[in-house]
C-alpha positions, 0 to 999 in steps of 0.5 A, a space after each residue: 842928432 848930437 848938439 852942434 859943435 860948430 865954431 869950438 876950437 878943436 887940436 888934433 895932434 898928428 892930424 896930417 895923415 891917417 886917423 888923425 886926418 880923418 879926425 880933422 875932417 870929422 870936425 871940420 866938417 861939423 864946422 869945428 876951428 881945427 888946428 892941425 898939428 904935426 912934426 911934417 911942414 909939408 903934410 901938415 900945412 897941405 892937410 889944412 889947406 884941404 880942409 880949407 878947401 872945403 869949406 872948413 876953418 883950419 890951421 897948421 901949427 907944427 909941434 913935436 908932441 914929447 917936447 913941452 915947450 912945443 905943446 905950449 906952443 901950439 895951445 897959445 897958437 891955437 888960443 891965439 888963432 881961434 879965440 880959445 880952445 874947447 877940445 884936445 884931440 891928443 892922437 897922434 902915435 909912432 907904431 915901427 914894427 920891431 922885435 924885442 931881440 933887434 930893437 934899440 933901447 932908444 927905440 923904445 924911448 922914442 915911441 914912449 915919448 911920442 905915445 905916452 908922454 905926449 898925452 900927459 904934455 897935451 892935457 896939462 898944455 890945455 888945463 890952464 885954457 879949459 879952466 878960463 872956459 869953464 870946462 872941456 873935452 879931451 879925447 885920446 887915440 889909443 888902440 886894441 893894441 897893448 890893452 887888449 891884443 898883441 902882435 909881435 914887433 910892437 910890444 913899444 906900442 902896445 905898452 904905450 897904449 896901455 899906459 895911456 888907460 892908466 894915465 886917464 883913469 887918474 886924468 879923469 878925476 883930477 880934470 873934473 875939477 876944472 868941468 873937462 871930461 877925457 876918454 879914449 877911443 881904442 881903434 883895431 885895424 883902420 886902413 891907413 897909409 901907415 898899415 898899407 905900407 905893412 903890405 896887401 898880404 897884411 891887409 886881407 889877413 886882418 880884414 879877414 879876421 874881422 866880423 865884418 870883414 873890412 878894415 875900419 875907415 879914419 872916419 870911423 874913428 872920426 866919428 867916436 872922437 866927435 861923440 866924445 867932444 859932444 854936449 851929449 857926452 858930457 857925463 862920460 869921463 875915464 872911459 874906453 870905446 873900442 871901434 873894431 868892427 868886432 876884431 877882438 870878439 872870436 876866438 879863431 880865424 875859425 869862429 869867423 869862418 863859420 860865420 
């Protein structure tokens, strides 16, 4: 059993929908103060007020994660909020599905923004806090996707992803100065409202590529995040969980049809 986190101010960004909800709900249930943070008024003050709902301490503050002034925002209104700040959950991501031939170069530069660059903007929003603490947790939400597979339409994607394992490698190192470990998880196919809108066809082709033959749930993700967060991990840093119910694992749809 992981050591409580109870009462530790936690940030997940693009916590409005999809895996960065579930994460939220994961510590919130764990009575962690979670500031959801989203670019959506709308979702993200109704994803903390279902929070709220049951029974946990939360908050919304909007945030366009490729603007730094807006990050900065949200760590002083989450600071100011909840006493300090204890773990980034640096999550949220765009993921259009386009093909190199028909995609804007600007296309590429939004998903850059809102993936990659955003990373850096959290952590550096955070070191100043983590240091006055004496110490704490940054978590990203990467993907499968980039560093380890591929798919057509989503090589802004993949790049992105991939480029968040390098920029924690040396994030590792230069973060141990201030006690802050940073590690991230890679998630396969999580059924989300964004992949149900990618079509049932979709949906029973991944699920029938993996092991065990289901997409992941947000909690699933949830659930690694908080192990990340906990007193337990406290001596892992720069490192990868990937969370796919085995997805990468066979070598053809035919290796899990002999299962």
């Amino acid at each position: 059993m992981l050591t409580s986190i109870k009462d530790r101010s936690v940030i997940v960004t693009g916590g409005s929908k999809g895996i960065g909800k579930g994460i939220a709900q994961v510590f919130a249930a764990q009575g962690a103060k979670v500031m959801i943070a989203a670019r959506g008024e709308v979702a993200g003050a109704a994803a903390a007020a279902e929070l709220q709902a049951a029974g946990g301490t939360a908050d919304f503050c909007r945030c366009d994660v490729s603007d730094w002034d807006s990050v900065q925002h949200l760590v002083d209104r989450t600071v100011d909020a909840f006493g300090g700040l204890d773990v980034m959950c640096a999550n949220a991501g765009a993921f259009p599905q386009t093909k190199m031939i028909d995609m804007d170069p600007e296309e590429w530069d939004d998903v850059m923004a809102t993936n990659l660059k955003s990373a850096f903007l959290c952590v550096k929003a955070c070191i100043p806090q983590f240091d006055k603490a004496g110490g704490g947790r940054v978590v990203l939400t990467s993907s499968i996707t980039g560093p380890v597979t591929g798919y057509p339409g989503w090589s802004h994607y993949g790049a992105s992803k991939s480029g968040q394992l390098g920029f924690l490698k040396t994030a590792c190192m230069e973060l141990s100065k201030y006690n802050v470990t940073i590690n991230a998880v890679m998630p396969g196919n999580i059924y989300t409202e964004g992949l149900k809108d990618l079509g049932q066809d979709y949906l029973n082709t991944m699920a029938a590529s993996i092991p065990l033959k289901r997409l992941g749930d947000v909690k699933d993700i949830g659930n690694a995040a908080l192990f990340f967060a906990s007193d337990e991990a406290g001596y892992i840093t720069g490192q990868t969980m990937v969370v796919d119910g085995g997805q990468i694992i066979p070598e053809s749809l035919e290796a899990i049809e002999e299962i």
